[in-house]
C-alpha positions in Angstrom: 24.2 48.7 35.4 27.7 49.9 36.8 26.4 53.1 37.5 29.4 54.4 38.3 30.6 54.0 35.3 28.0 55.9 33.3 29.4 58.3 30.7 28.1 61.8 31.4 28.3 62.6 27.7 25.5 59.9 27.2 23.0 62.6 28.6 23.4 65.1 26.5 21.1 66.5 23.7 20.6 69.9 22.0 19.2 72.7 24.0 19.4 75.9 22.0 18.8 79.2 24.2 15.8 80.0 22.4 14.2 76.9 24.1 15.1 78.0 27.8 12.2 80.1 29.0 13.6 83.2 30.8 10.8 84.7 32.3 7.7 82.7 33.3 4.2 82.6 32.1 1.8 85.3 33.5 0.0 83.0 35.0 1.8 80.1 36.5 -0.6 77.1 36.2 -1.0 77.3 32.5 2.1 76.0 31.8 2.2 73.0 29.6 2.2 69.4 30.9 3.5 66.7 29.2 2.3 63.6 30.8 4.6 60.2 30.6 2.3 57.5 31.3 3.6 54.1 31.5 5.8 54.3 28.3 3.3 56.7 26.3 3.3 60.5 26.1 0.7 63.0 25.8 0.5 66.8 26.5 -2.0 69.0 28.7 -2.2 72.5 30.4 -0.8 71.9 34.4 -3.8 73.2 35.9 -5.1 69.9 34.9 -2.9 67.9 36.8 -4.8 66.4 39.7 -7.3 64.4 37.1 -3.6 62.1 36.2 -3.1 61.4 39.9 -4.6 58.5 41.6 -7.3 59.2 44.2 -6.1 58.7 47.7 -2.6 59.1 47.0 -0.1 61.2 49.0 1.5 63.9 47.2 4.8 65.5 48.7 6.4 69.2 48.7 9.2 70.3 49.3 8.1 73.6 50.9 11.2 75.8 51.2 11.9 78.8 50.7 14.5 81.0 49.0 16.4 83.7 50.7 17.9 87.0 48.6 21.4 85.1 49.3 23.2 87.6 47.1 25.1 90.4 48.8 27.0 93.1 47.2 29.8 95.7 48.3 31.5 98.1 46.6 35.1 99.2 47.4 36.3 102.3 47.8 38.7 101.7 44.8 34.6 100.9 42.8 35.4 97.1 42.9 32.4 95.1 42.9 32.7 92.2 45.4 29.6 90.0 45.7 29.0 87.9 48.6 27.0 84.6 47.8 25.6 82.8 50.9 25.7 78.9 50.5 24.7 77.7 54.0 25.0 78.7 57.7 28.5 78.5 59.6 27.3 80.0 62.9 24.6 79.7 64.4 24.3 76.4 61.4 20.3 76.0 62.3 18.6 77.5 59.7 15.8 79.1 61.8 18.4 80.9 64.3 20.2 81.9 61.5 17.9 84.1 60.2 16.6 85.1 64.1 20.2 86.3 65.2 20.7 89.7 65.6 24.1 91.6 65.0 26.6 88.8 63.7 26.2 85.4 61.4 29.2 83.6 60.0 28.2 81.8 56.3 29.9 79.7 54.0 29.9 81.9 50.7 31.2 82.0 46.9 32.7 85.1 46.5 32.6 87.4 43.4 35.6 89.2 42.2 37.7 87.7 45.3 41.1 88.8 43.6 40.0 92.6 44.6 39.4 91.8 48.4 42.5 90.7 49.5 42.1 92.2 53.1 40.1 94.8 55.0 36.6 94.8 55.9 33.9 95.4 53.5 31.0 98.2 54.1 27.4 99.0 53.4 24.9 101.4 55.0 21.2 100.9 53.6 17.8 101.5 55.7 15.7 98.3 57.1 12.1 99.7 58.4 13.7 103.3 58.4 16.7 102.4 60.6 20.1 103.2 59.1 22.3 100.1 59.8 25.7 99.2 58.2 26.5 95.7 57.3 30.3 94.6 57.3 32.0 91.6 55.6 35.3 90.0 57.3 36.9 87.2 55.4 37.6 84.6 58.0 39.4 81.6 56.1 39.3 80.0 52.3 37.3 76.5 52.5 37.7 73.2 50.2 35.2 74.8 47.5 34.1 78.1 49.2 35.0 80.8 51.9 34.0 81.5 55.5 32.8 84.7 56.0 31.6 86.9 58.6 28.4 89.6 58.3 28.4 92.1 61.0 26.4 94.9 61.2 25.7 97.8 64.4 22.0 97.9 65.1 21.2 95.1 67.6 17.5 95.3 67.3 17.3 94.3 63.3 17.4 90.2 62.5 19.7 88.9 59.7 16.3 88.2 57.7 15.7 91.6 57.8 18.9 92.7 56.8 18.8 90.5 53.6 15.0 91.4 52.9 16.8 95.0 52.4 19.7 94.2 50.8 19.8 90.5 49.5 19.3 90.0 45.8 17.3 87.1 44.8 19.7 84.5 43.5 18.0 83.5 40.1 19.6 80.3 37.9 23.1 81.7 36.1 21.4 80.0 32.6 18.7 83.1 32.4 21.4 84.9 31.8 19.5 88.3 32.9 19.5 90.4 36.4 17.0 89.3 38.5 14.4 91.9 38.6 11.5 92.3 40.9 8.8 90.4 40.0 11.3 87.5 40.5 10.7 88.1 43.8 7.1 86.4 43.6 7.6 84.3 40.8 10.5 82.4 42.0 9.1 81.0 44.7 6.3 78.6 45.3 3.3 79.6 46.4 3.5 77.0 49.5 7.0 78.1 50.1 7.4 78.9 54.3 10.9 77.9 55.9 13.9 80.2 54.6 17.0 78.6 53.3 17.4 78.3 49.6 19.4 79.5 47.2 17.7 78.0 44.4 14.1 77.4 43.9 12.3 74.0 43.6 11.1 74.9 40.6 8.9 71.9 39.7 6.8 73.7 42.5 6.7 76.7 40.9 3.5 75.8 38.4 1.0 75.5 41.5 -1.4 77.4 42.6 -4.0 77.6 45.2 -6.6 76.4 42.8 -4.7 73.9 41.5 -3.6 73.0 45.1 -7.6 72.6 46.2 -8.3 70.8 42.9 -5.8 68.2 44.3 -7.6 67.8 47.5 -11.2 67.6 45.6 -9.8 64.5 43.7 -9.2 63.0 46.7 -5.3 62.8 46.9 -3.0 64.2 50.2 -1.0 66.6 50.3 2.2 67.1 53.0 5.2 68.9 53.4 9.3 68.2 53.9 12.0 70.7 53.8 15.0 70.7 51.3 17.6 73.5 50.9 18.6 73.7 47.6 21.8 74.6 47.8 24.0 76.4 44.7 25.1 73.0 44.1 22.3 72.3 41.9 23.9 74.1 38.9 27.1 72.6 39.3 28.5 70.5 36.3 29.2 67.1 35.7 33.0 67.8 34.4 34.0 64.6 34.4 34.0 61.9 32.0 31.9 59.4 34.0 30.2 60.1 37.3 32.1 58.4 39.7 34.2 61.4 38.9 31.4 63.8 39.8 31.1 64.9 44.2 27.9 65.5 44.5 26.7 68.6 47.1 25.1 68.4 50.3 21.7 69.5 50.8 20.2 69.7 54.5 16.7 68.1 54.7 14.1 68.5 57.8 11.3 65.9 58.1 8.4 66.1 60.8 7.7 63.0 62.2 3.7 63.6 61.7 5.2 63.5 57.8 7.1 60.2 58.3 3.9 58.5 59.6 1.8 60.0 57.0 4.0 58.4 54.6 3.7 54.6 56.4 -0.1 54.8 56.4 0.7 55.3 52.1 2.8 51.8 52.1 5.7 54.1 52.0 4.7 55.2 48.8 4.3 58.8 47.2 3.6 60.9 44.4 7.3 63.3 44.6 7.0 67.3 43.4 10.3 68.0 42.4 14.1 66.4 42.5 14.9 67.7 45.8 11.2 66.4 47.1 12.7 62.7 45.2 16.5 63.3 47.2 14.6 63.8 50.9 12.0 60.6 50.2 14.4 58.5 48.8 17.0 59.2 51.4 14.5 58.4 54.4 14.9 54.9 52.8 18.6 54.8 53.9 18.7 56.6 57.3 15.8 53.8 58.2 18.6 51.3 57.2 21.1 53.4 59.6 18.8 52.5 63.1 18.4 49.0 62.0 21.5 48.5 61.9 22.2 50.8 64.9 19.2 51.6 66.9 21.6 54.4 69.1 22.9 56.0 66.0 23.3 59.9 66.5 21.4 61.7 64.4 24.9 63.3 62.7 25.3 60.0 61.4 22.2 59.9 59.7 23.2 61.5 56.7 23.2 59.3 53.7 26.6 59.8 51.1 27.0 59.7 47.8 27.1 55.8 47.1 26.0 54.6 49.6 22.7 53.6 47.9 24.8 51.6 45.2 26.6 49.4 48.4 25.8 45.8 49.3 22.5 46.8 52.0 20.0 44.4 53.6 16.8 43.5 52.5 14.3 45.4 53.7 11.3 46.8 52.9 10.6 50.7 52.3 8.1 50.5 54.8 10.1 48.5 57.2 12.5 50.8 57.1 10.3 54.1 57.7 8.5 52.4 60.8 12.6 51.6 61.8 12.9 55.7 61.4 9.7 56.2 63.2 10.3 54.1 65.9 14.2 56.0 66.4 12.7 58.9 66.3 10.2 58.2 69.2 12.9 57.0 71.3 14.6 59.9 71.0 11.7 62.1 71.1 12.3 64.2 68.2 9.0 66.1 66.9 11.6 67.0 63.2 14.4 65.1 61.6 17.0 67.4 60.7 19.3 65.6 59.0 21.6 65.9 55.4 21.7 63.8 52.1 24.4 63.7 49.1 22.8 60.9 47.6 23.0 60.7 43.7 20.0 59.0 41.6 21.6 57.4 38.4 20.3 54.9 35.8 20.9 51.5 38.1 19.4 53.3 41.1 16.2 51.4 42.4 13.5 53.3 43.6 11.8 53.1 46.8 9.5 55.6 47.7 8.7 57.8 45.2 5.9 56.2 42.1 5.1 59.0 40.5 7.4 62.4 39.5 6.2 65.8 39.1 9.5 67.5 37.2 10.9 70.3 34.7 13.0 69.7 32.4 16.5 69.8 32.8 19.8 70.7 31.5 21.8 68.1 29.5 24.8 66.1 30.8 23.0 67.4 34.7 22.7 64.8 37.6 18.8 65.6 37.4 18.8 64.4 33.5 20.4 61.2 35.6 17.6 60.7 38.6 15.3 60.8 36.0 16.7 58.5 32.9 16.7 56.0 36.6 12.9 57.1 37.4 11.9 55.9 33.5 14.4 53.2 32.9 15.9 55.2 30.6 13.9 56.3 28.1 14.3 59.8 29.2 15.6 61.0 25.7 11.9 59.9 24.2 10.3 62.6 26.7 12.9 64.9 26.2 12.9 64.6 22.0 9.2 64.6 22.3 9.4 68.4 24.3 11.8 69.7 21.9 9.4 68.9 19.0 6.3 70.2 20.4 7.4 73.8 21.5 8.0 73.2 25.6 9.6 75.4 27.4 12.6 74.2 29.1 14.7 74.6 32.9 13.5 76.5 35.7 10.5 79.1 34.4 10.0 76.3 31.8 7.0 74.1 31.2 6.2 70.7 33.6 6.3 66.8 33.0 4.1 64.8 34.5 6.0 60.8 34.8 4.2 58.1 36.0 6.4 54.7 35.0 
């Protein structure tokens, strides 16, 4: 298949409102399960969801976590302008990012950007009964958002502190609602740990700790790698086909204990989640990278849109993981920090990932795409199935269980 080629418009399929679940279920591991196993389809509750999983398999999270990235000032003419972090300028680690105390530069969206055409933006609000003022300084418009600078004047409160007191959790724009409070706890997982998301990995969001400790009683493993899901994840396909279509980048963090865990599976694993499928399949590639070049720098590691879809060698998943491994160790790194803006598309061939723990998704999305190429296309059988039987649909929807 020329996957570039693909017609957007060939993944579409009715999704009235009605059907997208907008709050969820009290209690998080009842949702429903619809369970695609090897062409035939049944339903379940999720807490069930370890006795469909085959003992001594290794099951992968991506445990992120995310941050209130929504920031708002008003003007003193009343205008509303809301600040949207996207992803760090400076410091652009993550973990400073949210350790740095009195000034961060971001890449944001901005809100109602016509009505701040200059001057600096103000806020005063109280962070463990300190009065502190945050500022906003428009630095410079980028290729699809803005660099901005957050200041504020007391030097002993951190920039995670300052958005736990005034960051708004950034729920999906299809809810169409203001994120209230309880979003707070329901929108993340409940093995959530390293800050950096503006989106959650919702396929996570159905666990629990019983149905985590069921998982280890049947026998299968459990580990961890990071993905920050960037706003990107919402962003249209608005072209005809999807060679059309830039994917975004998302920045991924892999321990190496993780890597080896995955060469004792055969480089094989059971993936929670799209962005859990995007850092697997993507180790694939930057293994490829130190074949080819065992000195590569680990800025070059980060695997592009097509580059899955070019003319590569021969080798093995598992060859290439050990390949990663074995970089890694000559460069002593304990964590991979590396980026992907690799797109899964009908014609993709999977490496790592066997089995899929997913939502379901919006039509004409790249997600409806990585999995039509997870089931060889037969993701419209799932997804009529679903809209016959009363799932819920997109992020506080109901869960589907694929196993090709």
């Amino acid at each position: 298949m020329d996957t570039r080629h693909i017609h957007i418009s060939d993944y579409n399929y009715p999704l009235p409102d009605s059907r997208i679940a907008k709050f969820p279920l009290a209690e998080r591991d009842h949702s429903k399960l619809l369970v695609y196993r090897h062409g035939e389809i049944s339903e379940d509750r999720f807490f069930n969801i370890a006795s469909y999983l085959p003992n001594g398999a290794l099951m992968i999270f991506n445990n992120t976590k995310v941050i209130q990235a929504r920031l708002h000032f008003r003007k003193d003419t009343g205008a509303l302008i809301e600040v949207f972090l996207l992803e760090p300028a400076s410091p652009t680690d993550y973990e400073q990012m949210f350790q740095t105390h009195g000034q961060c530069e971001w890449h944001c969206l901005v809100g109602n950007l016509k009505k701040w055409k200059n001057g600096t933006l103000r806020r005063s609000f109280d962070v463990a009964g300190k009065n502190v003022t945050l500022s906003a300084d428009y630095l410079a418009p980028e290729r699809t958002c803005h660099h901005i600078r957050l200041s504020w004047d007391n030097q002993d409160v951190s920039f995670a502190e300052i958005l736990d007191a005034a960051g708004e959790l950034p729920i999906p724009p299809y809810l169409n609602r203001d994120t209230q409070e309880s979003d707070k706890t329901t929108y993340q997982t409940v093995y959530s740990k390293i800050k950096g998301s503006v989106a959650a990995p919702t396929a996570g969001l159905h666990f629990t700790s019983e149905v985590l400790s069921d998982i280890d009683a049947h026998g299968i493993e459990r580990d961890e790698v990071t993905l920050h899901v960037g706003a990107g994840t919402f962003k249209p396909v608005k072209s005809d086909m999807i060679e059309g279509h830039e994917m975004h980048t998302e920045f991924i963090a892999v321990h190496r204990d993780t890597l080896q865990h995955l060469i004792a599976h055969d480089a094989m694993a059971i993936a929670v989640g799209t962005t859990s499928v995007r850092t697997l399949e993507s180790l694939y590639y930057m293994g490829l990278k130190t074949i080819a070049n065992p000195d590569i720098a680990p800025s070059e590691l980060h695997v592009s849109q097509w580059e899955p879809y070019s003319q590569l060698p021969a080798t093995s998943p598992l060859e290439a993981l050990k390949a990663l491994d074995s970089w890694m160790e000559r460069h002593s790194l304990a964590t991979l920090h590396s980026s992907t803006q690799i797109i899964i598309a009908p014609g993709y061939e999977y490496k790592i990932v066997k089995i899929l723990v997913t939502n379901f998704h919006q039509p004409q999305s790249t997600l409806l795409l990585l999995v039509s190429a997870f089931v060889d296309g037969e993701w419209r059988k799932i997804y009529d199935y679903a809209l016959a039987h009363d799932f819920r649909f997109l992020s506080y929807g109901d869960s589907n269980l694929i196993i090709p």
